[in-house]
VMD Tcl script that builds the backbone (N, CA, C; Angstrom):
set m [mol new atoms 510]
animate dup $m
set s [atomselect $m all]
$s set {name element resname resid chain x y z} {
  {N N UNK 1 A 12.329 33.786 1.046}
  {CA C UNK 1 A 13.013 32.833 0.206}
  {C C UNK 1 A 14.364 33.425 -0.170}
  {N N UNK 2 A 15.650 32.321 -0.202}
  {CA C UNK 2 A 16.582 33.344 -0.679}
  {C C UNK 2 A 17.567 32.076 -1.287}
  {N N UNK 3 A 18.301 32.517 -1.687}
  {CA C UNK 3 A 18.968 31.517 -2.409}
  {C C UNK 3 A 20.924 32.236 -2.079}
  {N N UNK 4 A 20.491 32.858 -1.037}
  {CA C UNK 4 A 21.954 33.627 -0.467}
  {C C UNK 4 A 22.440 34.939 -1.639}
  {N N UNK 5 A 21.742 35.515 -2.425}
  {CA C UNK 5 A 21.684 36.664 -3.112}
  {C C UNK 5 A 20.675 37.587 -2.994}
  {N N UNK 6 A 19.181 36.542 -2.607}
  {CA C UNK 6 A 18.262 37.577 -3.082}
  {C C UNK 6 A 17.657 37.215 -1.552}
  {N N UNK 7 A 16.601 38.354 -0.750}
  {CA C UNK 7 A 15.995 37.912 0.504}
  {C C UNK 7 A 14.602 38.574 -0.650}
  {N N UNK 8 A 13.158 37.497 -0.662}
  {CA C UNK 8 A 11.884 38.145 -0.828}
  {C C UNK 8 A 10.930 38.327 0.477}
  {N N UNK 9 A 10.743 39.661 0.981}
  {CA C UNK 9 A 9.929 39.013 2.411}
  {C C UNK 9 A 8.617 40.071 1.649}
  {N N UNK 10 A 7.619 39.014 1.620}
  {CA C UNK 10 A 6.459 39.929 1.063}
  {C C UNK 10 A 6.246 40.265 -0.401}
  {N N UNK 11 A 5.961 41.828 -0.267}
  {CA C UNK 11 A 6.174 42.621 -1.879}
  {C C UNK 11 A 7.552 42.598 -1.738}
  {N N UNK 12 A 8.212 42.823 -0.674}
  {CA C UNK 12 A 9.928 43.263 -1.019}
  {C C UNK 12 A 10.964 42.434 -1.133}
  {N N UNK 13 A 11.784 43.376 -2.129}
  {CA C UNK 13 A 12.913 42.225 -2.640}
  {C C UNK 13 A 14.109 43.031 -2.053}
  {N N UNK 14 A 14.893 42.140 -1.737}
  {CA C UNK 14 A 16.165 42.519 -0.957}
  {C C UNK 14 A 17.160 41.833 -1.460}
  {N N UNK 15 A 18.325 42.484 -1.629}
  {CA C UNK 15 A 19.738 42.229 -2.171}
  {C C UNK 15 A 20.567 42.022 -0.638}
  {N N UNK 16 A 21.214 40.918 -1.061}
  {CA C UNK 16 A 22.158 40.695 0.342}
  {C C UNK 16 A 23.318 41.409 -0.103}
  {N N UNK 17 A 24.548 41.043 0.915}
  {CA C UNK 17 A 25.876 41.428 1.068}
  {C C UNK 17 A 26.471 41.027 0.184}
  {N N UNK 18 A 26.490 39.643 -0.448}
  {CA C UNK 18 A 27.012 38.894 -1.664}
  {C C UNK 18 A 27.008 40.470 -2.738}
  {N N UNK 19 A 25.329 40.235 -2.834}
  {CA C UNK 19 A 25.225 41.368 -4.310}
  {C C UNK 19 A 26.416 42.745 -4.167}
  {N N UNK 20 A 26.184 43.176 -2.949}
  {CA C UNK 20 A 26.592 43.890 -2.933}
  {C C UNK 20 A 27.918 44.086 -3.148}
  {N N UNK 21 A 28.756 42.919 -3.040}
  {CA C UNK 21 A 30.447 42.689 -3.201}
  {C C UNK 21 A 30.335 42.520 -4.560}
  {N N UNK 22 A 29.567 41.724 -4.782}
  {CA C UNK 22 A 29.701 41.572 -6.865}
  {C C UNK 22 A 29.459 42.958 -7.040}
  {N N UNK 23 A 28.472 43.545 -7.019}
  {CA C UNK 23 A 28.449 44.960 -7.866}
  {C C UNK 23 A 29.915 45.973 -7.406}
  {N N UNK 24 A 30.321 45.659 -6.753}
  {CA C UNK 24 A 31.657 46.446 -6.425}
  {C C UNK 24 A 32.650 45.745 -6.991}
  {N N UNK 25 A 33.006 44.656 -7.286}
  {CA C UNK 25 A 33.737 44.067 -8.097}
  {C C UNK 25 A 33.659 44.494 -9.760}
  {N N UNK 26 A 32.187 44.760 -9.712}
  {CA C UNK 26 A 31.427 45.108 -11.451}
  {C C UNK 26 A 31.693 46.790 -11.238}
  {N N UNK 27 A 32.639 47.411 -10.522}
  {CA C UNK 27 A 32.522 49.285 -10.321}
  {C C UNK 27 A 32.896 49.688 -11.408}
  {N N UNK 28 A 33.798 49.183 -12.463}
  {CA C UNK 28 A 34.603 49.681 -13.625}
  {C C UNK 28 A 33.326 50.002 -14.244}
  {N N UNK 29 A 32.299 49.290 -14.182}
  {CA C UNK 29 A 31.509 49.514 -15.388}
  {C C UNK 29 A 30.255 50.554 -15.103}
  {N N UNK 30 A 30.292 51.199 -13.670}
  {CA C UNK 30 A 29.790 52.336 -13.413}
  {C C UNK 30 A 28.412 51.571 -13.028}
  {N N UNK 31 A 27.675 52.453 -12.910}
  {CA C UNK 31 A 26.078 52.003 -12.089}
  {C C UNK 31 A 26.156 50.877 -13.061}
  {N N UNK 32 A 26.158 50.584 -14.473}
  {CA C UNK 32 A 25.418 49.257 -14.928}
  {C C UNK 32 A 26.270 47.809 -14.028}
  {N N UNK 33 A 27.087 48.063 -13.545}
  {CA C UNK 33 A 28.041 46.914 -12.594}
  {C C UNK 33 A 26.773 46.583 -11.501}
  {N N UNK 34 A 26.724 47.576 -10.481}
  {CA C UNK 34 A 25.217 47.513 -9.786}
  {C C UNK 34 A 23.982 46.752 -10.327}
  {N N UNK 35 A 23.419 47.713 -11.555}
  {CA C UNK 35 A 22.277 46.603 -12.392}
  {C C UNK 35 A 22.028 45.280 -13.181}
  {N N UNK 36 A 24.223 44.731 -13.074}
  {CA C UNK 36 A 24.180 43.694 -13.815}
  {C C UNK 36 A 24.061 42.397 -12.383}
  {N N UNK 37 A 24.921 43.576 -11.971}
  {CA C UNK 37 A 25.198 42.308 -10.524}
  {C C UNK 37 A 23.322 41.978 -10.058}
  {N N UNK 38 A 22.361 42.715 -9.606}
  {CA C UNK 38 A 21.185 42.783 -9.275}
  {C C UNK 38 A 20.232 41.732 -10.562}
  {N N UNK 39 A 20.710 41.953 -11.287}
  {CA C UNK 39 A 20.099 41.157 -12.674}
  {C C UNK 39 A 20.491 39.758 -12.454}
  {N N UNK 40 A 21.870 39.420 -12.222}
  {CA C UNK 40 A 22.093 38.137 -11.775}
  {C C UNK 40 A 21.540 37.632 -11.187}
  {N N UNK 41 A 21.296 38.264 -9.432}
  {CA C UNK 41 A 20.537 37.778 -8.640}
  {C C UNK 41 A 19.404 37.215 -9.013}
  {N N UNK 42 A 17.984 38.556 -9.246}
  {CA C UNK 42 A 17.228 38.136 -9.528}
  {C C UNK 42 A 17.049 36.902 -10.829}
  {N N UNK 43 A 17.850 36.733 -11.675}
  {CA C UNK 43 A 18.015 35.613 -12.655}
  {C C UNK 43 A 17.961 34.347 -11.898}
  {N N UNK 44 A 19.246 34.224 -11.184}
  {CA C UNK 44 A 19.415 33.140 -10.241}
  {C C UNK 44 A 17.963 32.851 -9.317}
  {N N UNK 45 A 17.612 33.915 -8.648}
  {CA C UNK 45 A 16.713 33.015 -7.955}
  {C C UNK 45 A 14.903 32.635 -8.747}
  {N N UNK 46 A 15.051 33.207 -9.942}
  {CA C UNK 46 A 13.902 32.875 -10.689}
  {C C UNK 46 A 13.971 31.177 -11.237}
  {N N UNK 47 A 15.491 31.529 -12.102}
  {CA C UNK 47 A 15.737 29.991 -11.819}
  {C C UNK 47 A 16.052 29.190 -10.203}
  {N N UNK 48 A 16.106 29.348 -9.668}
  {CA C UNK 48 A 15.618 28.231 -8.614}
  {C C UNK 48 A 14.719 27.781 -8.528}
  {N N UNK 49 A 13.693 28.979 -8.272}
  {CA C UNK 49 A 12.164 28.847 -8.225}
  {C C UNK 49 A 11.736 27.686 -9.095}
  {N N UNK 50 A 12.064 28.512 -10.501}
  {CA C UNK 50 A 11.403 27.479 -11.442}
  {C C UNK 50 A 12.006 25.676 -11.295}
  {N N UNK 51 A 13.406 25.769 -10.706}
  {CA C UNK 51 A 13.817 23.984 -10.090}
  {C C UNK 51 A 13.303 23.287 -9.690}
  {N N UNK 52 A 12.810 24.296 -8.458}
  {CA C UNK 52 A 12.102 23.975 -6.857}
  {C C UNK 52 A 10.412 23.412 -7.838}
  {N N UNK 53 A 9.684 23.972 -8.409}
  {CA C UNK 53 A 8.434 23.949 -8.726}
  {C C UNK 53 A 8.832 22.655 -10.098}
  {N N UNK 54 A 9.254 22.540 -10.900}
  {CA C UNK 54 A 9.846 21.727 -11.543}
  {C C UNK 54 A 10.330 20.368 -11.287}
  {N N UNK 55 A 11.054 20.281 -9.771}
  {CA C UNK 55 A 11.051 18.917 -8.883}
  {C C UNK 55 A 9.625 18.750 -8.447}
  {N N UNK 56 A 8.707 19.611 -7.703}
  {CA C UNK 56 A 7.369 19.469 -7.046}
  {C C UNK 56 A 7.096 18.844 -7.817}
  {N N UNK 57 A 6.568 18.854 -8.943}
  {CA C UNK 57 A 5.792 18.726 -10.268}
  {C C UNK 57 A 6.380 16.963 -10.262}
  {N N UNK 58 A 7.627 16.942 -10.551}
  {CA C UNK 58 A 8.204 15.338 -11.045}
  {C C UNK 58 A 7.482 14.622 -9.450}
  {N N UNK 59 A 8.052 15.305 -8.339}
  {CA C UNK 59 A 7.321 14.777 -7.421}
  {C C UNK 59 A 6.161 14.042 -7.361}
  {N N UNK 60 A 5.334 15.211 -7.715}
  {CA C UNK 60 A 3.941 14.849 -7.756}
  {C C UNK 60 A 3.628 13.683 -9.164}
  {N N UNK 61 A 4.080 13.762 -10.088}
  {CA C UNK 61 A 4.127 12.925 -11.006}
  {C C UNK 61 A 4.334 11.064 -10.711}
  {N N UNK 62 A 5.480 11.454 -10.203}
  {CA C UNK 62 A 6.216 9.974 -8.882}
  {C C UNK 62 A 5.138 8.975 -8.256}
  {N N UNK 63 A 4.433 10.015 -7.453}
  {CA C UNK 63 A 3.247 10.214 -6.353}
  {C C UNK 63 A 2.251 9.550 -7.211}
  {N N UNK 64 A 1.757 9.850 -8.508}
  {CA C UNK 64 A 0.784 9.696 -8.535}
  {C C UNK 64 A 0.620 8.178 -9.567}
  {N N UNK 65 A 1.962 8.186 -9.837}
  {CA C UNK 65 A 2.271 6.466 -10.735}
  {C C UNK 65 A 2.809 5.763 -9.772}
  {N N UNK 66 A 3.446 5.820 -8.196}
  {CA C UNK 66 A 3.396 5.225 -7.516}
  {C C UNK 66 A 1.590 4.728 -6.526}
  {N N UNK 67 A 0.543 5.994 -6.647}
  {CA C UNK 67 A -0.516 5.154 -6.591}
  {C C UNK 67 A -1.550 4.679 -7.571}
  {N N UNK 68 A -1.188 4.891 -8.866}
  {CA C UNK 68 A -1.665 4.006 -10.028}
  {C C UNK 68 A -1.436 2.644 -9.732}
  {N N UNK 69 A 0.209 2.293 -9.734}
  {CA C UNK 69 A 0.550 1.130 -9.657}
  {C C UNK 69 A -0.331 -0.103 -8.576}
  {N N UNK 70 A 0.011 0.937 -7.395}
  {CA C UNK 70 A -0.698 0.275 -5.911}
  {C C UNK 70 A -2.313 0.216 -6.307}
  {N N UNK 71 A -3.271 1.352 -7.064}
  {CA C UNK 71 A -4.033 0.805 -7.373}
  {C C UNK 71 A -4.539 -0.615 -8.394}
  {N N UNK 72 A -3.523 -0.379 -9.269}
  {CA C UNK 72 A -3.756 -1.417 -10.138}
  {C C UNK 72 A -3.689 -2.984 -9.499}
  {N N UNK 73 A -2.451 -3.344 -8.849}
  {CA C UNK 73 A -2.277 -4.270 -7.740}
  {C C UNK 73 A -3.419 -4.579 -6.670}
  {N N UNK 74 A -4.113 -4.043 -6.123}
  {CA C UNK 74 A -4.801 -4.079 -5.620}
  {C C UNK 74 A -6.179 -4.594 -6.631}
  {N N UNK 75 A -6.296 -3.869 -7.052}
  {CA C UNK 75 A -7.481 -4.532 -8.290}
  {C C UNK 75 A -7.339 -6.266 -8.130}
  {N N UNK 76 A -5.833 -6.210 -8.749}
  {CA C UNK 76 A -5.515 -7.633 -8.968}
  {C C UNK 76 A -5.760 -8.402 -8.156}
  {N N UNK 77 A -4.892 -8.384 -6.789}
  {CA C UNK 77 A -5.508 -8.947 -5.951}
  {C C UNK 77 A -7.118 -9.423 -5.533}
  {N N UNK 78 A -8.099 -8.094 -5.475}
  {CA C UNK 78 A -9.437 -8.090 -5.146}
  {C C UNK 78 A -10.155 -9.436 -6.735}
  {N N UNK 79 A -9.241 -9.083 -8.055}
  {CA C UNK 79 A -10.010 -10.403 -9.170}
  {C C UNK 79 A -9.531 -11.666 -8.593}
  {N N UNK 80 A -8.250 -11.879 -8.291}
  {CA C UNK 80 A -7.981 -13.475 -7.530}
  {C C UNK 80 A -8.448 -13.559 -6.604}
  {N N UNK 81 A -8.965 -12.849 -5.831}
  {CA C UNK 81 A -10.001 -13.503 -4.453}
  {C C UNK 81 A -10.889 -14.241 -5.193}
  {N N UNK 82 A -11.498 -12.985 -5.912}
  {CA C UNK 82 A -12.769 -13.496 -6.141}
  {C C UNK 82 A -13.273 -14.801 -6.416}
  {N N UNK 83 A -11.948 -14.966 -7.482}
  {CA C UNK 83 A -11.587 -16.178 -8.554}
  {C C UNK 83 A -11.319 -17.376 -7.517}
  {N N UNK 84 A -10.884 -17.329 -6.378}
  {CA C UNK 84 A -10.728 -18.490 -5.193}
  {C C UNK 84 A -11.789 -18.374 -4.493}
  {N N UNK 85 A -12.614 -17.475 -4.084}
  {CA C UNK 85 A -13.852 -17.698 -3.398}
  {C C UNK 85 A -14.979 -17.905 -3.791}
  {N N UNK 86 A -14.619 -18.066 -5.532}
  {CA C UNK 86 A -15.701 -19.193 -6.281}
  {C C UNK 86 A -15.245 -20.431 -6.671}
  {N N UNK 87 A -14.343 -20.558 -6.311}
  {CA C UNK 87 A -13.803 -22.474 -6.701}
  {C C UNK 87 A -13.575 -22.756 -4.770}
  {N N UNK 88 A -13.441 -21.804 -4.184}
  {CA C UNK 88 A -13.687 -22.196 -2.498}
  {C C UNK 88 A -15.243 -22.530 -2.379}
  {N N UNK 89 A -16.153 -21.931 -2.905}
  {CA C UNK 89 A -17.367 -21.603 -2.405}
  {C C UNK 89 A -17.887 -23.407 -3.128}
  {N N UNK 90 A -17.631 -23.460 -4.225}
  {CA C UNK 90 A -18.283 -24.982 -5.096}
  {C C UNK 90 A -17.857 -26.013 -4.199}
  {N N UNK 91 A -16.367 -25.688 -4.071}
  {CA C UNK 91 A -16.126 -27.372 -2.959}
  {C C UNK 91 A -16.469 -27.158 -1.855}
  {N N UNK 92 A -16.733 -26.344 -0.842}
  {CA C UNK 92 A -17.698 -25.829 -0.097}
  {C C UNK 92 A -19.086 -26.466 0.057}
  {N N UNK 93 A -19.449 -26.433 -1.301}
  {CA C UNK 93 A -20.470 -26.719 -1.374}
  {C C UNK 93 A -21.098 -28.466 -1.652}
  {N N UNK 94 A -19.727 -28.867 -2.267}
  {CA C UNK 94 A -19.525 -30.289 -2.691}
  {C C UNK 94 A -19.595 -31.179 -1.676}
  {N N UNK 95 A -18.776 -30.489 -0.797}
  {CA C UNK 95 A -18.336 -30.840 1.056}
  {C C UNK 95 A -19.849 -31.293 1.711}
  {N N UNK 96 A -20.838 -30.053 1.511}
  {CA C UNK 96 A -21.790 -30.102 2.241}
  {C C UNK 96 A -23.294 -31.173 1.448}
  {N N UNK 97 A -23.239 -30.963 0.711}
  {CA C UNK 97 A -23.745 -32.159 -0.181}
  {C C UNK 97 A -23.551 -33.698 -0.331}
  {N N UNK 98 A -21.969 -33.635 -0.058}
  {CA C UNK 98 A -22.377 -35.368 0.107}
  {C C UNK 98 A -22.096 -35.607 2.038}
  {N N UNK 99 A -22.150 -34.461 2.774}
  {CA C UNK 99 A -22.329 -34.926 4.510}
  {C C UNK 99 A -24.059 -35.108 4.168}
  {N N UNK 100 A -24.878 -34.287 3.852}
  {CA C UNK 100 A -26.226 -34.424 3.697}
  {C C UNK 100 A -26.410 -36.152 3.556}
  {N N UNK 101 A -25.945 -36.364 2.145}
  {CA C UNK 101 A -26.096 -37.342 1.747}
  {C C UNK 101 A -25.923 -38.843 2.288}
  {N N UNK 102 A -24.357 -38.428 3.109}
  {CA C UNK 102 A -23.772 -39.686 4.354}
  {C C UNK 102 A -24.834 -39.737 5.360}
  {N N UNK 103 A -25.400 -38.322 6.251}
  {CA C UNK 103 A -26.298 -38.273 7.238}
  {C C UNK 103 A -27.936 -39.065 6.513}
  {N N UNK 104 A -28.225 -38.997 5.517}
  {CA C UNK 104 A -29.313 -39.572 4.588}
  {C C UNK 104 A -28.811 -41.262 5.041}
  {N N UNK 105 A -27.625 -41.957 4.717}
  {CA C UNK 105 A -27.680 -42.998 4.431}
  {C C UNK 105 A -27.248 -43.994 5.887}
  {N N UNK 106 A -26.853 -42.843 6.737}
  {CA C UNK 106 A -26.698 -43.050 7.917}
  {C C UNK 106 A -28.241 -43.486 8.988}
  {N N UNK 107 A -29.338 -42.867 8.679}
  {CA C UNK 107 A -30.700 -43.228 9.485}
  {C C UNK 107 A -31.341 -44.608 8.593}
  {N N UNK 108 A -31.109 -44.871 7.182}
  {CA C UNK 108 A -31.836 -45.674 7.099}
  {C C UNK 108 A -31.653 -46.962 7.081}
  {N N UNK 109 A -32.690 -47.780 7.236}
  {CA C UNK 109 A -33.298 -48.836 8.078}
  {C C UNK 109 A -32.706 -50.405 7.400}
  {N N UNK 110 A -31.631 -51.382 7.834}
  {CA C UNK 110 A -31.228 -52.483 7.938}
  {C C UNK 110 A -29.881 -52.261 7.264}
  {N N UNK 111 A -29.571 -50.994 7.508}
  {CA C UNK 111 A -28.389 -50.987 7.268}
  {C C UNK 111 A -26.992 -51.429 8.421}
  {N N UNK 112 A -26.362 -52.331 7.572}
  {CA C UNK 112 A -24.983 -53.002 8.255}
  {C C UNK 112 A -24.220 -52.362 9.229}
  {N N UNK 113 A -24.060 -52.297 10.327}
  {CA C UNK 113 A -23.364 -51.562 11.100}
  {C C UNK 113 A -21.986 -51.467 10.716}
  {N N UNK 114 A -21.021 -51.446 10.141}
  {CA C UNK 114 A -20.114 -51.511 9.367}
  {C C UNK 114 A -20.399 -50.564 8.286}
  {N N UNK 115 A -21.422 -50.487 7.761}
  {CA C UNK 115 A -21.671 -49.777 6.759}
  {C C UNK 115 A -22.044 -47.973 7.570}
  {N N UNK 116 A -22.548 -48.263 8.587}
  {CA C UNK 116 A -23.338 -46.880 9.311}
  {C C UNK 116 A -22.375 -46.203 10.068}
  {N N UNK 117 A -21.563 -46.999 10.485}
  {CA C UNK 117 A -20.411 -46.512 11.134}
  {C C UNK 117 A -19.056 -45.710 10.237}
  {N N UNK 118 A -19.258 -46.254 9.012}
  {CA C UNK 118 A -18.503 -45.937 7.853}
  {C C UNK 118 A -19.167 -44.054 7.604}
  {N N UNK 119 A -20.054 -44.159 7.469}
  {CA C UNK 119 A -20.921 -43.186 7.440}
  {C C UNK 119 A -20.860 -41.996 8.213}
  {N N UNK 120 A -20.975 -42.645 9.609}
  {CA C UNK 120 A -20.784 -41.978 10.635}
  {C C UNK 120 A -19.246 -41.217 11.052}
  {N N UNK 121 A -18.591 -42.128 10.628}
  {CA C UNK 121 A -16.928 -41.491 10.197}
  {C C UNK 121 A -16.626 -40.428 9.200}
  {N N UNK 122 A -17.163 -41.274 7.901}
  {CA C UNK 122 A -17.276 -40.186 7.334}
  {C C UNK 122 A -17.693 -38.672 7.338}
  {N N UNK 123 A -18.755 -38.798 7.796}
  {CA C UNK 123 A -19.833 -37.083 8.000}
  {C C UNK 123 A -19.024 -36.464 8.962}
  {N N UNK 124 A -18.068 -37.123 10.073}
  {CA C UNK 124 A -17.297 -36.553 11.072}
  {C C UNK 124 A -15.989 -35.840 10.373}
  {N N UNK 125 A -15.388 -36.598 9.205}
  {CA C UNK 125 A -14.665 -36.531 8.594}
  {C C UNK 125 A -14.478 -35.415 7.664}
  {N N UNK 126 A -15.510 -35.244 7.243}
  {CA C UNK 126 A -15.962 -34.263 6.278}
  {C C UNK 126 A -16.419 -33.018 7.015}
  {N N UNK 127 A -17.251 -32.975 8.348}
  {CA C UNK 127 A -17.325 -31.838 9.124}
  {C C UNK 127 A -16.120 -30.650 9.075}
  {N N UNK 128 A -15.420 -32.245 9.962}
  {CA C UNK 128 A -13.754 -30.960 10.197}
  {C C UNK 128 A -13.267 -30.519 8.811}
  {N N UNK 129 A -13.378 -31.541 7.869}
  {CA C UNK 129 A -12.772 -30.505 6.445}
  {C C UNK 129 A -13.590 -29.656 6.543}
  {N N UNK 130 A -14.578 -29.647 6.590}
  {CA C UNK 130 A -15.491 -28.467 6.244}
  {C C UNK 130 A -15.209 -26.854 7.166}
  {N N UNK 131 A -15.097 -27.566 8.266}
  {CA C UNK 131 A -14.587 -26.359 9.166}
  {C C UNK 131 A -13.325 -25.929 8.678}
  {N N UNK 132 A -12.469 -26.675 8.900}
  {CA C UNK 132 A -10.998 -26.522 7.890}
  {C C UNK 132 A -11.185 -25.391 6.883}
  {N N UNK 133 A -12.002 -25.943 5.897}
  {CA C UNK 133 A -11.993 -25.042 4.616}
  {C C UNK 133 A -12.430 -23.612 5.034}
  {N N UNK 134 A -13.399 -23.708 6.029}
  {CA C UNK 134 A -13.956 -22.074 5.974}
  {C C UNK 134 A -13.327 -21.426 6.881}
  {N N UNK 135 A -12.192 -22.175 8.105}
  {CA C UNK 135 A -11.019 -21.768 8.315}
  {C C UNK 135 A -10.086 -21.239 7.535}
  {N N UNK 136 A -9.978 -21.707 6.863}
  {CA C UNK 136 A -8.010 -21.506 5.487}
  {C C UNK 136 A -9.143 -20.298 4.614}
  {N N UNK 137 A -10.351 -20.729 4.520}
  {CA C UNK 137 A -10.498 -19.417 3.673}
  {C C UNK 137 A -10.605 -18.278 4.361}
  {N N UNK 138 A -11.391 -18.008 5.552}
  {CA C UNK 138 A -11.607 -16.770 6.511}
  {C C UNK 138 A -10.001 -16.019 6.101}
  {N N UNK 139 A -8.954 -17.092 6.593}
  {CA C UNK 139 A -7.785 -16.514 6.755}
  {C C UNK 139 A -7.343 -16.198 5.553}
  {N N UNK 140 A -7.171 -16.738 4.398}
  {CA C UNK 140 A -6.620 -16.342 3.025}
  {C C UNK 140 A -7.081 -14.813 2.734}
  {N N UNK 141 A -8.640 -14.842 3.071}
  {CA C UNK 141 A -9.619 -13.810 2.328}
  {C C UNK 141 A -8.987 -12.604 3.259}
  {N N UNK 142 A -8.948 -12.642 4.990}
  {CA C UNK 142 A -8.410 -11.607 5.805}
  {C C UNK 142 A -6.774 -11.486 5.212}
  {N N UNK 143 A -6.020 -12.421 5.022}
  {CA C UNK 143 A -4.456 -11.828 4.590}
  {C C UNK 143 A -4.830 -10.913 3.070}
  {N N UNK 144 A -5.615 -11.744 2.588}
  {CA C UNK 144 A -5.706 -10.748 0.553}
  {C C UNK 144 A -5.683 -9.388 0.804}
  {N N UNK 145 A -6.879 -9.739 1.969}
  {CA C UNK 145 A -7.865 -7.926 2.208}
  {C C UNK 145 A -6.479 -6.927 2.823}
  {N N UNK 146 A -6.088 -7.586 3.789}
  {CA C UNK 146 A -4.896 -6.722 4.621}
  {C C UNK 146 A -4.044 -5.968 3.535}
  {N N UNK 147 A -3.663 -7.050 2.577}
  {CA C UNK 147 A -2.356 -6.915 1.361}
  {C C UNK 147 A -3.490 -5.568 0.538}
  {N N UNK 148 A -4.175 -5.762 0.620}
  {CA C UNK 148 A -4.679 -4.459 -0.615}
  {C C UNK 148 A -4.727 -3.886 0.519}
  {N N UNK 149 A -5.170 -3.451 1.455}
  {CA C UNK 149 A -5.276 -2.137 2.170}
  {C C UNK 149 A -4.283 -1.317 3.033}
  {N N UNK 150 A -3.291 -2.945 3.090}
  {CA C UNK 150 A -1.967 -2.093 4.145}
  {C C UNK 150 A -0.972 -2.311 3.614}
  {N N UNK 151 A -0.780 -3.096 2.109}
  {CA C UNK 151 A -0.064 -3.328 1.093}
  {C C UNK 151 A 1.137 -4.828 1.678}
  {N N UNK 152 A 1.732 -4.996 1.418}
  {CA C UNK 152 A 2.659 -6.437 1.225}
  {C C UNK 152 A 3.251 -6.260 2.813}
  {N N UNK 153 A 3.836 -4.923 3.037}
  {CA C UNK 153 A 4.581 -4.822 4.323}
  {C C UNK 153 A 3.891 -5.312 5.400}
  {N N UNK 154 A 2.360 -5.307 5.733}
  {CA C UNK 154 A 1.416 -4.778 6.981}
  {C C UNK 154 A 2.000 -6.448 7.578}
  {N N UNK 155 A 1.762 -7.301 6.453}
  {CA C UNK 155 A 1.961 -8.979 7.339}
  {C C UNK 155 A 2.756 -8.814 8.336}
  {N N UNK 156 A 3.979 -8.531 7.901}
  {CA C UNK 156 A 5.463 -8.621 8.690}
  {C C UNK 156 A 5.294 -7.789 9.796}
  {N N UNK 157 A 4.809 -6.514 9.668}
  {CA C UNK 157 A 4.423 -5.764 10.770}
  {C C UNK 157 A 3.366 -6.447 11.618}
  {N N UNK 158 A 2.290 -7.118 11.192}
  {CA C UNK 158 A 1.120 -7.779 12.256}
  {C C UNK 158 A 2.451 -8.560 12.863}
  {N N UNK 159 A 3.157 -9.545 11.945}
  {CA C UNK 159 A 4.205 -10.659 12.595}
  {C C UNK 159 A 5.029 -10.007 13.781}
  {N N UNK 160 A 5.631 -9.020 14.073}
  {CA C UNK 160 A 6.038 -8.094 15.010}
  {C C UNK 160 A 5.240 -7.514 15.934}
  {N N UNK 161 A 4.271 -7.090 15.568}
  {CA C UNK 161 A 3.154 -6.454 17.078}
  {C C UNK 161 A 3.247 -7.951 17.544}
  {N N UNK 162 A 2.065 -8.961 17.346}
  {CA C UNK 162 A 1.803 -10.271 17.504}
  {C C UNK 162 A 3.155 -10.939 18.391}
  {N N UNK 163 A 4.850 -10.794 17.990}
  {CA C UNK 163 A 5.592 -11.437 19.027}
  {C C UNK 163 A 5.514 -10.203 20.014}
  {N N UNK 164 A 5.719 -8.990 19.885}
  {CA C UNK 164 A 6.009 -8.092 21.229}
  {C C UNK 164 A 4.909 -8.292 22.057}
  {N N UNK 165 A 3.700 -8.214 21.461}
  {CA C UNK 165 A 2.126 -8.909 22.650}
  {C C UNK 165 A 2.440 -9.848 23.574}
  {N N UNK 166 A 3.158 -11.174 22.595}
  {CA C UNK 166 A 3.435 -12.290 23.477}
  {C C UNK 166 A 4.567 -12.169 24.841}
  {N N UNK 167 A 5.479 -11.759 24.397}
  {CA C UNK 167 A 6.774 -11.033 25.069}
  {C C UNK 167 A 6.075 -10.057 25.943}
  {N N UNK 168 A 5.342 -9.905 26.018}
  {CA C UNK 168 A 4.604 -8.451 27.123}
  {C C UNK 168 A 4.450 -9.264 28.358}
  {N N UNK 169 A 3.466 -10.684 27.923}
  {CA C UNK 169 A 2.911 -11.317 28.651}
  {C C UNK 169 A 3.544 -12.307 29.683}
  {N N UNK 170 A 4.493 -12.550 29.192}
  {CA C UNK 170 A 5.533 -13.292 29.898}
  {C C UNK 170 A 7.039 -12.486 31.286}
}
mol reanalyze $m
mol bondsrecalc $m
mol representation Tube
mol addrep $m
C-alpha cells in the first residue's frame, strides 16, 4: 500500500524517495528533520487508511439501504398481487358460476330455441372471457413476479432479447 511516501510490504515499512527529499529539505533541524519528515509520512498514510475504510463503511451503508429499499418494494408489490388475485380469483369465480348456470338452462326441456341459443352464445361468450381472464392474469402475475425478482429494468431487457430472437430468425 502506498500513498507515494510510505511503501508497507508485509511487517515492513518503507520510506520512498519523496521522504527522503523532505527530510533533506528538514537538514537544518538535524536528525529530528529525518523523524519529522518520517512522522509525516506515516501520519499521511494512516490517514488514508482511515478514508479508504471510512468510504468502505459509507459504501457498505449505501449497499445496504439501497437493498432495504428494493426489499421493501418488493414486499409491496408481492401485497398488490395478492390484493388482485383475490378480486381476480371472485370474478373468476362469478364467470364460472353463471356458465354452470347458462349450461343448466341450456338442456332443459321446452325451452324456446331463441331462448337456448341465447344461452348457448352466452356460455361461449363467457368461456373466452374466462380464458381471457386467466390469460391477463397468468401474465400480470408473471410481469409482478419478474418486477420483484429482476426489478423494473428486466421488462425492457426481456423487450430486447425477444426483438434480437425475432431478428435472428429472419
Amino acid at each position: 500500500m502506498s500513498n507515494g511516501l510510505v511503501r508497507v510490504t508485509g511487517e515492513s515499512v518503507q520510506f520512498t524517495d519523496s521522504v527522503s527529499r523532505i527530510a533533506k529539505s528538514l537538514s537544518p533541524l538535524g536528525e529530528a528533520g529525518r523523524h519529522v519528515a518520517e512522522s509525516y509520512a506515516l501520519n499521511a498514510e494512516m490517514q488514508r487508511l482511515k478514508l479508504r475504510e471510512t468510504r468502505a463503511a459509507d459504501d457498505k451503508e449505501i449497499t445496504l439501504k439501497l437493498l432495504d429499499q428494493r426489499r421493501r418494494e418488493s414486499s409491496a408489490s408481492l401485497r398488490q398481487m395478492r390484493k388482485h388475485l383475490g378480486r381476480a380469483d371472485a370474478s373468476a369465480g362469478a364467470l364460472r358460476e353463471c356458465m354452470v348456470t347458462m349450461q343448466r338452462e341450456t338442456v332443459k326441456p321446452g325451452l324456446p330455441l331463441a331462448e337456448r341459443r341465447a344461452y348457448v352464445e352466452l356460455t361461449q361468450h363467457f368461456t373466452t372471457a374466462l380464458v381471457q381472464h386467466h390469460s391477463d392474469l397468468t401474465g400480470g402475475v408473471a410481469k409482478v413476479i419478474d418486477k420483484v425478482l429482476n426489478g423494473s429494468g428486466a421488462q425492457a431487457l426481456n423487450t430486447v432479447r425477444q426483438g434480437k430472437s425475432r431478428n435472428r430468425g429472419r
